[in-house]
Backbone as XML, in Angstrom:
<?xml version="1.0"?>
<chain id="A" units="angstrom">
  <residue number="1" name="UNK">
    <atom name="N" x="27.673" y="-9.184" z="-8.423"/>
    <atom name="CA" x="28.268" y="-8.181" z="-9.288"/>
    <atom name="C" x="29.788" y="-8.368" z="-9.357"/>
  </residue>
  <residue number="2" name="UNK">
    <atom name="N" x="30.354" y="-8.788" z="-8.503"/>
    <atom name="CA" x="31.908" y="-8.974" z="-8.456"/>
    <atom name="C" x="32.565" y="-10.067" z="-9.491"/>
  </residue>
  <residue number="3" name="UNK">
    <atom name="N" x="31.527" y="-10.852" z="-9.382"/>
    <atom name="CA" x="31.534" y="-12.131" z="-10.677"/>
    <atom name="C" x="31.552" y="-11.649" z="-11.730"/>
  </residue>
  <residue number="4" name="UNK">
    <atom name="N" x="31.193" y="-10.324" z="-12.306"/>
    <atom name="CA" x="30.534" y="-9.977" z="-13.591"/>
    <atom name="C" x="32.377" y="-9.893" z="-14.143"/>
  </residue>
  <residue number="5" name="UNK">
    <atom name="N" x="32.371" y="-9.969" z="-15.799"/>
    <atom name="CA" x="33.490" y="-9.345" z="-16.267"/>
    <atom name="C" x="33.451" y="-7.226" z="-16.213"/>
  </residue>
  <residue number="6" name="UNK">
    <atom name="N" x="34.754" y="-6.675" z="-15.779"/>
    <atom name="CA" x="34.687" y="-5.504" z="-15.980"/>
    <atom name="C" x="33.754" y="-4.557" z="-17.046"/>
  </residue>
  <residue number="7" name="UNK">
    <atom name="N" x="33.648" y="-5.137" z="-17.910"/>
    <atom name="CA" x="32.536" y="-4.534" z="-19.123"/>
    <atom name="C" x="31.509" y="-5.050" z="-19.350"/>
  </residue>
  <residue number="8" name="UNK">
    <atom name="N" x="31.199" y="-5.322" z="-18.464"/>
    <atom name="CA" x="29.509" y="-5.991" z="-18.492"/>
    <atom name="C" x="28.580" y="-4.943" z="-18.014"/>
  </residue>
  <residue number="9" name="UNK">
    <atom name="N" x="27.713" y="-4.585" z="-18.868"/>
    <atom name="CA" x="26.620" y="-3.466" z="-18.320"/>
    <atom name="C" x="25.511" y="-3.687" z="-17.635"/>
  </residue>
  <residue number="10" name="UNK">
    <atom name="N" x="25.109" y="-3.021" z="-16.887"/>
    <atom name="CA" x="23.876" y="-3.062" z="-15.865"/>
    <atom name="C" x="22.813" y="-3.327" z="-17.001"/>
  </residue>
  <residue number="11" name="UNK">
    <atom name="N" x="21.668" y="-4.199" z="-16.608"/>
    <atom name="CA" x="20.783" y="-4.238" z="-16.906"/>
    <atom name="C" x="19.538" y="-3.121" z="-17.429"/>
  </residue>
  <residue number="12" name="UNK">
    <atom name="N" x="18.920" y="-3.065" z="-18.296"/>
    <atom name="CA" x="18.577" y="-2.244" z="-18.302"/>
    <atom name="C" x="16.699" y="-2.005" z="-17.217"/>
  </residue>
  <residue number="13" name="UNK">
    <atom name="N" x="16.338" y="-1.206" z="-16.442"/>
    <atom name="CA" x="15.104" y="-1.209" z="-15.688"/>
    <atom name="C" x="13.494" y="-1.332" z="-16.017"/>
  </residue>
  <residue number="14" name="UNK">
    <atom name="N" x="12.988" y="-1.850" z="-15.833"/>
    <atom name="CA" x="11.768" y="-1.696" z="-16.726"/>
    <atom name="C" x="10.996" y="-0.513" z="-15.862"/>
  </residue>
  <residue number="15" name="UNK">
    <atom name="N" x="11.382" y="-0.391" z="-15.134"/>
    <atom name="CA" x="11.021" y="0.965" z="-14.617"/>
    <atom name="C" x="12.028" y="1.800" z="-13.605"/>
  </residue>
  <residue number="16" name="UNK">
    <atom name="N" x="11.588" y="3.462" z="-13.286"/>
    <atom name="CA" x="12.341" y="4.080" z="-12.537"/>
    <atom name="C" x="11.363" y="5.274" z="-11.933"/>
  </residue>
  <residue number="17" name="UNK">
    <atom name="N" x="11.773" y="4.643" z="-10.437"/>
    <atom name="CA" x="11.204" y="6.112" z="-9.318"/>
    <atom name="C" x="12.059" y="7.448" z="-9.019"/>
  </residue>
  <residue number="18" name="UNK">
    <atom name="N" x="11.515" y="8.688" z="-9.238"/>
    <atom name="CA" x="12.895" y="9.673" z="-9.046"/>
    <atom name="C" x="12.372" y="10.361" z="-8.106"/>
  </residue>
  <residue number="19" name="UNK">
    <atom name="N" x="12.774" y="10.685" z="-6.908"/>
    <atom name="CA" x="12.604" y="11.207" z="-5.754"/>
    <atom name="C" x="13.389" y="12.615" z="-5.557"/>
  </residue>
  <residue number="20" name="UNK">
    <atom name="N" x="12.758" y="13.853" z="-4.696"/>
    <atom name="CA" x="13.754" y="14.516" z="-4.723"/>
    <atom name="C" x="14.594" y="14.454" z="-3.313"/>
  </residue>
  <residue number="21" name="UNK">
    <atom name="N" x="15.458" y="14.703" z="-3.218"/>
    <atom name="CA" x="16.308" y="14.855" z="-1.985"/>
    <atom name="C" x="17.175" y="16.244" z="-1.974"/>
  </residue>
  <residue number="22" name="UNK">
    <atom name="N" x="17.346" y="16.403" z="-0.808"/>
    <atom name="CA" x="18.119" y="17.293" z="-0.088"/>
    <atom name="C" x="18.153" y="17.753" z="1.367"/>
  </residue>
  <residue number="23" name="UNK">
    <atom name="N" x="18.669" y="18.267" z="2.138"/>
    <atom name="CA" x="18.993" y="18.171" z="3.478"/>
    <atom name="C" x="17.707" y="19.044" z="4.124"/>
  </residue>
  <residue number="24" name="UNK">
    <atom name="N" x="16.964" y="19.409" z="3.060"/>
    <atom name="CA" x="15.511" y="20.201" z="4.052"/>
    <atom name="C" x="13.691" y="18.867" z="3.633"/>
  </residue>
  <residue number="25" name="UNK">
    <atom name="N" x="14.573" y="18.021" z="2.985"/>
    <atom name="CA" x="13.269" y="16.617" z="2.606"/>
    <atom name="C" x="12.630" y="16.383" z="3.717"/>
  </residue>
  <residue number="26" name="UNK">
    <atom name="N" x="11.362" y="16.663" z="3.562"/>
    <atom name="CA" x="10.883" y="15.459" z="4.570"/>
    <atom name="C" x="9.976" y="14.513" z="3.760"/>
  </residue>
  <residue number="27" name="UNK">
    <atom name="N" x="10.371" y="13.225" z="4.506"/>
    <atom name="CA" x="10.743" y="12.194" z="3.902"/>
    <atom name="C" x="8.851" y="11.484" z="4.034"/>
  </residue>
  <residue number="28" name="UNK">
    <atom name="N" x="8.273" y="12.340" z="4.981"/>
    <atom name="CA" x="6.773" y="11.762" z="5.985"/>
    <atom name="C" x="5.944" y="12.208" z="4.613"/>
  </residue>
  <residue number="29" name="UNK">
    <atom name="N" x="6.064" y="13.593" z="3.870"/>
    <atom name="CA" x="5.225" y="14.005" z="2.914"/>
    <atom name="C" x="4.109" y="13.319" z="2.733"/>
  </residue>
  <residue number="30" name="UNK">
    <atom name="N" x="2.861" y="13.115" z="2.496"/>
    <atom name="CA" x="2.370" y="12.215" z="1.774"/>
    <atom name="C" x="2.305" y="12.000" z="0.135"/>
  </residue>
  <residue number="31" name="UNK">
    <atom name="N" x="1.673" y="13.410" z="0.051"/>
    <atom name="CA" x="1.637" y="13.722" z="-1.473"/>
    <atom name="C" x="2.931" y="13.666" z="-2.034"/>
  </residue>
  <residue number="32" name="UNK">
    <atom name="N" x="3.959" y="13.969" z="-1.695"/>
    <atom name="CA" x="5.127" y="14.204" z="-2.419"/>
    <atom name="C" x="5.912" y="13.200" z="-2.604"/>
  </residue>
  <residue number="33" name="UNK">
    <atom name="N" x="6.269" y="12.306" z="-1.208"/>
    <atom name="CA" x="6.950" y="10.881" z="-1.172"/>
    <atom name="C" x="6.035" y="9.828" z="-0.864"/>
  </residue>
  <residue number="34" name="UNK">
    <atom name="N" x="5.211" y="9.645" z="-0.028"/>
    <atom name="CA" x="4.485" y="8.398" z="0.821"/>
    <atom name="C" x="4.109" y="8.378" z="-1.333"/>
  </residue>
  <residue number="35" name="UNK">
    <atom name="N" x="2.839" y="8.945" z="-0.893"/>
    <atom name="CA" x="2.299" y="8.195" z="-2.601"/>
    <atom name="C" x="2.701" y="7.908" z="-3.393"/>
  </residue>
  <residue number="36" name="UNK">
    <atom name="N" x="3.408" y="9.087" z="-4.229"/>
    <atom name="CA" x="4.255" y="8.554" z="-5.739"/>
    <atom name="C" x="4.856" y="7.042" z="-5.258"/>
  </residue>
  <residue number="37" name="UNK">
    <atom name="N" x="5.753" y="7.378" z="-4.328"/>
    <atom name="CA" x="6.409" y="5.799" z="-4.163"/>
    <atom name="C" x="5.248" y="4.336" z="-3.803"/>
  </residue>
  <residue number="38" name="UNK">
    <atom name="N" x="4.567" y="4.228" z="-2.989"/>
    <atom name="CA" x="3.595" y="3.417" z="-2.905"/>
    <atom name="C" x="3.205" y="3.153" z="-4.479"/>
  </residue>
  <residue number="39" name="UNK">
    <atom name="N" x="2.611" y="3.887" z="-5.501"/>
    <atom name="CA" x="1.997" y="3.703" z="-6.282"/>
    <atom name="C" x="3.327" y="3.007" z="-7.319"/>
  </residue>
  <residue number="40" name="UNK">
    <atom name="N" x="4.493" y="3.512" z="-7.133"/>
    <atom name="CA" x="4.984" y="3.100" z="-8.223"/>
    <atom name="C" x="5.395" y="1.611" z="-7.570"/>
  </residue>
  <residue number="41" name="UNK">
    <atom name="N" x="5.348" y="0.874" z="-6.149"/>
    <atom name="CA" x="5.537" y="0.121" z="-6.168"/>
    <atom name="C" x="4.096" y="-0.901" z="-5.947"/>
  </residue>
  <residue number="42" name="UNK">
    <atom name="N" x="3.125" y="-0.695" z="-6.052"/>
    <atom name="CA" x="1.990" y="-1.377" z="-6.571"/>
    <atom name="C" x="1.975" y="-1.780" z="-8.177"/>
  </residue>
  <residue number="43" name="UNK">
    <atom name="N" x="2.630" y="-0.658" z="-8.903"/>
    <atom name="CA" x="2.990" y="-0.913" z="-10.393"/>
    <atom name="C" x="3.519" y="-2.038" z="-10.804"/>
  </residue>
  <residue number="44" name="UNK">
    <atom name="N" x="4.864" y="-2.096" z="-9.830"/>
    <atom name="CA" x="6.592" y="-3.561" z="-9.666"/>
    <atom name="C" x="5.626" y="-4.173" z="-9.421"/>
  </residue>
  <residue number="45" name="UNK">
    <atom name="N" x="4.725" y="-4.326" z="-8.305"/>
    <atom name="CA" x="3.933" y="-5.657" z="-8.194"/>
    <atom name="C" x="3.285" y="-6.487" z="-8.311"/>
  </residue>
  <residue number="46" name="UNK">
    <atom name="N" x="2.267" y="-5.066" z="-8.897"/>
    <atom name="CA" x="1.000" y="-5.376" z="-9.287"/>
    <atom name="C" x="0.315" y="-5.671" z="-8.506"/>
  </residue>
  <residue number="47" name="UNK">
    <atom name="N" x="-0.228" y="-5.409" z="-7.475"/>
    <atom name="CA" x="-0.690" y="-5.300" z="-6.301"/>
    <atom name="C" x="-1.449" y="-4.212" z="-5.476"/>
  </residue>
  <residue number="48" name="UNK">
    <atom name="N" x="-2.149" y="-4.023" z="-4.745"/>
    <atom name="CA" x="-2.744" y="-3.057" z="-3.540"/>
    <atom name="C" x="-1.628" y="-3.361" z="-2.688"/>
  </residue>
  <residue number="49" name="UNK">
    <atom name="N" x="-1.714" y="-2.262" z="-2.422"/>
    <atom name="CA" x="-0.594" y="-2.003" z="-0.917"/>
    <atom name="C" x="-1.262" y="-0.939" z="0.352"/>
  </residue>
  <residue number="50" name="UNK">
    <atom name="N" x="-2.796" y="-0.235" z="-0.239"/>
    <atom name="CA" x="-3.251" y="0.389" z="1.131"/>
    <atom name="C" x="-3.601" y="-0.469" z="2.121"/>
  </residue>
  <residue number="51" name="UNK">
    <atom name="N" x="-4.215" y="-0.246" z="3.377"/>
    <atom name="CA" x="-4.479" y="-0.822" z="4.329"/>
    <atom name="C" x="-5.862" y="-0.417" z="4.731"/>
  </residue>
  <residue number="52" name="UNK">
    <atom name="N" x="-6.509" y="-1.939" z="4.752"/>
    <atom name="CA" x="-8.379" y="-1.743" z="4.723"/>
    <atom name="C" x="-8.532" y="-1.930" z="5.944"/>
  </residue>
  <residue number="53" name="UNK">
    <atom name="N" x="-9.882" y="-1.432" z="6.464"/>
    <atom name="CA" x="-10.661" y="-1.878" z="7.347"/>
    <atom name="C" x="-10.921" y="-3.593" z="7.142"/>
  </residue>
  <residue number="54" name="UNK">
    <atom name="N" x="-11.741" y="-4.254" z="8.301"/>
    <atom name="CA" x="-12.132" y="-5.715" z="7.994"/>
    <atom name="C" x="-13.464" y="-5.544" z="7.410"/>
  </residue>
  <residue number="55" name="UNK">
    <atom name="N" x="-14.157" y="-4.558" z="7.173"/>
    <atom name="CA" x="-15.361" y="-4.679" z="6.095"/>
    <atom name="C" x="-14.975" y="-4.996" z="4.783"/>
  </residue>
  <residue number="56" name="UNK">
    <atom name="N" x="-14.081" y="-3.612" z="4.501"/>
    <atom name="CA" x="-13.849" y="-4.211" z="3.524"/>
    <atom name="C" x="-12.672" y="-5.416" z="2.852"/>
  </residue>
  <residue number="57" name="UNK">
    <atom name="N" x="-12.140" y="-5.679" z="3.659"/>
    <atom name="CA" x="-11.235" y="-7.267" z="3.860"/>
    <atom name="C" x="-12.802" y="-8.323" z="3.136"/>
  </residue>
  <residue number="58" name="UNK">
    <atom name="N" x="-13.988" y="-7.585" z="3.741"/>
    <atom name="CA" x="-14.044" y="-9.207" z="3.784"/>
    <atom name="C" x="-15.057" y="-9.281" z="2.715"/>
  </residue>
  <residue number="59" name="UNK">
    <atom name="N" x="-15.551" y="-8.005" z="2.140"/>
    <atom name="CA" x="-16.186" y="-7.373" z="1.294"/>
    <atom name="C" x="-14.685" y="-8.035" z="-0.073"/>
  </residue>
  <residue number="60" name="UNK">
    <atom name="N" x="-13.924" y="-7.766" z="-0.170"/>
    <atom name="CA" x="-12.605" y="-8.202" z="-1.133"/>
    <atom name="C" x="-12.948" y="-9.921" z="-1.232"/>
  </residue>
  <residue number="61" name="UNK">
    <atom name="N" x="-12.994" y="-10.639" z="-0.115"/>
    <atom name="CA" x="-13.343" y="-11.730" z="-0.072"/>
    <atom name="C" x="-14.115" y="-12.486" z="-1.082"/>
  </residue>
  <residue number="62" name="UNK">
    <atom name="N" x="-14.814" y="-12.036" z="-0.500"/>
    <atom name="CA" x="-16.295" y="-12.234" z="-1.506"/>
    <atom name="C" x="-16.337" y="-11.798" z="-2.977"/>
  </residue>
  <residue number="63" name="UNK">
    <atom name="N" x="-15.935" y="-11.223" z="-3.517"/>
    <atom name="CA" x="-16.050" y="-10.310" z="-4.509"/>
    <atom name="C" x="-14.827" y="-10.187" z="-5.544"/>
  </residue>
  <residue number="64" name="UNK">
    <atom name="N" x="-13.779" y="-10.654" z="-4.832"/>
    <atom name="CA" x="-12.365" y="-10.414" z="-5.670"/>
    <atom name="C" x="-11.458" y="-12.262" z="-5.635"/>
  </residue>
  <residue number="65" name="UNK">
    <atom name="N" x="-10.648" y="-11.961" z="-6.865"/>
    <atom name="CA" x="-9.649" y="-13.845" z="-6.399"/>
    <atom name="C" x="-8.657" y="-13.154" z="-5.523"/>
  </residue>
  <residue number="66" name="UNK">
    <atom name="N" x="-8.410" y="-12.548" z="-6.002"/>
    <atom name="CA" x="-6.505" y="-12.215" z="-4.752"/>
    <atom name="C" x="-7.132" y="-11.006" z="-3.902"/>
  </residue>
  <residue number="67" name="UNK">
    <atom name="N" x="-6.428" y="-10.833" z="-2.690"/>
    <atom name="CA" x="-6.598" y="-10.102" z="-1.984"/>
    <atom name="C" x="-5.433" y="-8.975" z="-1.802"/>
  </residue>
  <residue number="68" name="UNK">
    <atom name="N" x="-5.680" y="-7.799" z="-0.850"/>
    <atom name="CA" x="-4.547" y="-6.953" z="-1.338"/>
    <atom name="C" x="-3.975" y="-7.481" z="0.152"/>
  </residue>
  <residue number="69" name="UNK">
    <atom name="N" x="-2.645" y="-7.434" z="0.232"/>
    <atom name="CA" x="-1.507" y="-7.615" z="1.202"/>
    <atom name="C" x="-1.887" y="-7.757" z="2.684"/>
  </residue>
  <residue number="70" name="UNK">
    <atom name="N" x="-2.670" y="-6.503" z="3.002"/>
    <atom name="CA" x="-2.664" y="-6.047" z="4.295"/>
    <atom name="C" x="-4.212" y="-6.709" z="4.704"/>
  </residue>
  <residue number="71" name="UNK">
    <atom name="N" x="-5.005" y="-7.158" z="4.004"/>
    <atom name="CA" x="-6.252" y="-8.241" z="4.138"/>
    <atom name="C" x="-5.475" y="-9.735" z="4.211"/>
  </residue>
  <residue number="72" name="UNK">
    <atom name="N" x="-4.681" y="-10.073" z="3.714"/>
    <atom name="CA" x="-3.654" y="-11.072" z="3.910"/>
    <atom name="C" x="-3.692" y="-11.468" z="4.965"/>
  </residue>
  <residue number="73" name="UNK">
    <atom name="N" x="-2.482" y="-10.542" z="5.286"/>
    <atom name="CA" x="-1.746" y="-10.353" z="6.593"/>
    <atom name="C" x="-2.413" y="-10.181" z="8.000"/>
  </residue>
  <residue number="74" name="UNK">
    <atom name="N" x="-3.376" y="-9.370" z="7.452"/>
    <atom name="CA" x="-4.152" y="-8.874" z="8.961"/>
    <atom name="C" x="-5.593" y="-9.843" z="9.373"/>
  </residue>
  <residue number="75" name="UNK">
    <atom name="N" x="-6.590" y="-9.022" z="8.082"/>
    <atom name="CA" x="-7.951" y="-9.907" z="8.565"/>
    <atom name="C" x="-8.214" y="-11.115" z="8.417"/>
  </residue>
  <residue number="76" name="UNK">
    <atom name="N" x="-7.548" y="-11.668" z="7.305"/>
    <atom name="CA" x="-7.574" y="-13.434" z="7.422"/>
    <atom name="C" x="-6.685" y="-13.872" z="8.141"/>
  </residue>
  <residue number="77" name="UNK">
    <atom name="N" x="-5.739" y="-13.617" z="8.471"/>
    <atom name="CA" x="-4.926" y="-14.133" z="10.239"/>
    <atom name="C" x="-5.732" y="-13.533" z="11.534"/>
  </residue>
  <residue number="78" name="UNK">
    <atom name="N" x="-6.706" y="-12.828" z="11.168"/>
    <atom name="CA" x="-7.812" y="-12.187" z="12.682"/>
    <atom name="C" x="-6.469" y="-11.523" z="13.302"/>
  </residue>
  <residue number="79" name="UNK">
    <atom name="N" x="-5.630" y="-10.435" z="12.768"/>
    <atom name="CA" x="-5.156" y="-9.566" z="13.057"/>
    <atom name="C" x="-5.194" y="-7.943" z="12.724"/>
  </residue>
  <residue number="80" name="UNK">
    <atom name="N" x="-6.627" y="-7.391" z="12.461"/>
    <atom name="CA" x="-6.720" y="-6.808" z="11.703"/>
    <atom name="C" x="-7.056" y="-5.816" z="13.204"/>
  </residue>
  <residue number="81" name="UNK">
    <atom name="N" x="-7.703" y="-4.211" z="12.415"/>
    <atom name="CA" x="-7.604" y="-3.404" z="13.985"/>
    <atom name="C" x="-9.000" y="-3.658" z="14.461"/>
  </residue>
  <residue number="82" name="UNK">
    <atom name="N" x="-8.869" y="-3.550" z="15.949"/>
    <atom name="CA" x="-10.201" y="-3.906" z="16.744"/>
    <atom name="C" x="-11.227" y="-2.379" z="16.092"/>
  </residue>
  <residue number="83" name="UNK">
    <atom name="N" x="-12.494" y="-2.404" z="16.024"/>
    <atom name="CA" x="-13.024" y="-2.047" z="15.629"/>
    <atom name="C" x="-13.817" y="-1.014" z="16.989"/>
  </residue>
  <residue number="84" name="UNK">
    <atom name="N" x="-14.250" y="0.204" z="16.980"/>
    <atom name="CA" x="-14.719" y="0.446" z="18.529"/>
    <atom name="C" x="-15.929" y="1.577" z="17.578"/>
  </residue>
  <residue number="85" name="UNK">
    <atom name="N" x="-16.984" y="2.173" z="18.388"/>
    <atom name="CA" x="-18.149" y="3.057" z="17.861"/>
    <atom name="C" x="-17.226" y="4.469" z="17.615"/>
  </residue>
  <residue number="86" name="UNK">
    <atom name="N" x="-16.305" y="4.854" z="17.995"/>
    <atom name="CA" x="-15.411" y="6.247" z="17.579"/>
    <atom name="C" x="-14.575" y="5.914" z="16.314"/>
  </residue>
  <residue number="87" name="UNK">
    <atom name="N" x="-14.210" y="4.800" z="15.976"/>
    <atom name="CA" x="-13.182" y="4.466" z="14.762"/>
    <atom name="C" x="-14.042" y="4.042" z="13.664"/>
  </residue>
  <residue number="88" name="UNK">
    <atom name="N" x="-15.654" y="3.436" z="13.683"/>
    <atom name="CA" x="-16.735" y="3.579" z="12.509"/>
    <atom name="C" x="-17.212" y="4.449" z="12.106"/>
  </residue>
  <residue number="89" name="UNK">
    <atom name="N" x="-17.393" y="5.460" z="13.552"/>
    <atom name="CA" x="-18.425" y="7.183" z="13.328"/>
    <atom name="C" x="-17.076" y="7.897" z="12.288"/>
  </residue>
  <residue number="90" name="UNK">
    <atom name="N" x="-15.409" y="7.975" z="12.421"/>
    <atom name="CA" x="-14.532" y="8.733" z="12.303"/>
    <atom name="C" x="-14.591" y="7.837" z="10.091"/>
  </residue>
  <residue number="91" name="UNK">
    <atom name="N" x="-15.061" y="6.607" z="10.161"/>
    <atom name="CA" x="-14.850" y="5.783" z="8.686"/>
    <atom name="C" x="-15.844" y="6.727" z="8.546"/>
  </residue>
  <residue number="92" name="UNK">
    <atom name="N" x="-16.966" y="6.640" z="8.740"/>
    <atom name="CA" x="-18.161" y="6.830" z="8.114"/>
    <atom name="C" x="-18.206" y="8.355" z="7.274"/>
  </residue>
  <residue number="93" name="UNK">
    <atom name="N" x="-17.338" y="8.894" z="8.312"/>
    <atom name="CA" x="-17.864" y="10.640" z="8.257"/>
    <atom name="C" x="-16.463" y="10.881" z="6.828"/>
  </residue>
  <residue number="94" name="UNK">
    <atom name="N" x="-15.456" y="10.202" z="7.083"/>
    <atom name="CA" x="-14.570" y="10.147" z="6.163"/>
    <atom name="C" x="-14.678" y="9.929" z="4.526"/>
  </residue>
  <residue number="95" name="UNK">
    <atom name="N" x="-15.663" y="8.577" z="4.661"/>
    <atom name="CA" x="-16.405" y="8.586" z="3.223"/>
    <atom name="C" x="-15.859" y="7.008" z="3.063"/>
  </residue>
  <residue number="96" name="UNK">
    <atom name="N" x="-15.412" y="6.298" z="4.283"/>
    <atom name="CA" x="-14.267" y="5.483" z="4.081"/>
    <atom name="C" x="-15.266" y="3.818" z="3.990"/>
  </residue>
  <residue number="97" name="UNK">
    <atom name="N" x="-16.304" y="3.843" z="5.046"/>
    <atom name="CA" x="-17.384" y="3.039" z="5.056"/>
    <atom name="C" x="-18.801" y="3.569" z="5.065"/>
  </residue>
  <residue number="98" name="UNK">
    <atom name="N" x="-19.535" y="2.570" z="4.863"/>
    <atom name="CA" x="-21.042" y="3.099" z="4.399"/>
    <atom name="C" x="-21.653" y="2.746" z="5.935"/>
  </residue>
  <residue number="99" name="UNK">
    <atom name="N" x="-22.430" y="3.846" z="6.237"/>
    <atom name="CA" x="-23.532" y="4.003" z="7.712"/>
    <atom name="C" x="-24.671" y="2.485" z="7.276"/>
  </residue>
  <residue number="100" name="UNK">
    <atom name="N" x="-24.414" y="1.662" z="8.024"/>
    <atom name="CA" x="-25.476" y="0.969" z="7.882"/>
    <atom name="C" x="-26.893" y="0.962" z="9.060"/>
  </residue>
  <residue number="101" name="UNK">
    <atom name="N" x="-26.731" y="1.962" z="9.839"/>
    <atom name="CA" x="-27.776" y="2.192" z="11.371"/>
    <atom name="C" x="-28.588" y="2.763" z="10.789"/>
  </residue>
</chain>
């Protein structure tokens, strides 16, 4: 920017996130900040940005060409979360994976 001549105008955005702020924000919200922002930056990317279980990592696999980020990163590097009978019963009841027993 220092390079630019004095009258050179900013670009214009192909998009814009507006957030609110003030000294009582909390910033953790989900509905209010976590999402809107996530979603609008899946938009910039074009991309998934939640974070799957390895079912469905591998269920994406099979079924999809690109994968979303965190199947990337996690279950095809076999870094994904260990799986235990309290964290399937807690998917299941959630609506998050299907009971296969």
């Amino acid at each position: 920017m220092r390079l630019r001549p004095p009258d050179w105008p900013l670009p214009r955005p192909n998009a814009i996130h507006h957030i609110v702020e003030d000294f009582l924000t909390d910033w953790t919200a989900p509905n209010a900040h976590i999402l809107p922002l996530r979603r609008f930056l899946e938009n910039c990317l074009s991309t998934d940005l939640r974070n799957f279980f390895a079912e469905s990592c591998f269920l994406f696999a099979f079924t999809h060409q690109k994968l979303p980020p965190s199947c990337q990163q996690g279950y095809v590097r076999m870094q994904g979360l260990l799986g235990s009978q309290e964290l399937r019963h807690h998917a299941v009841q959630a609506g998050l994976l299907q009971d296969y027993s």
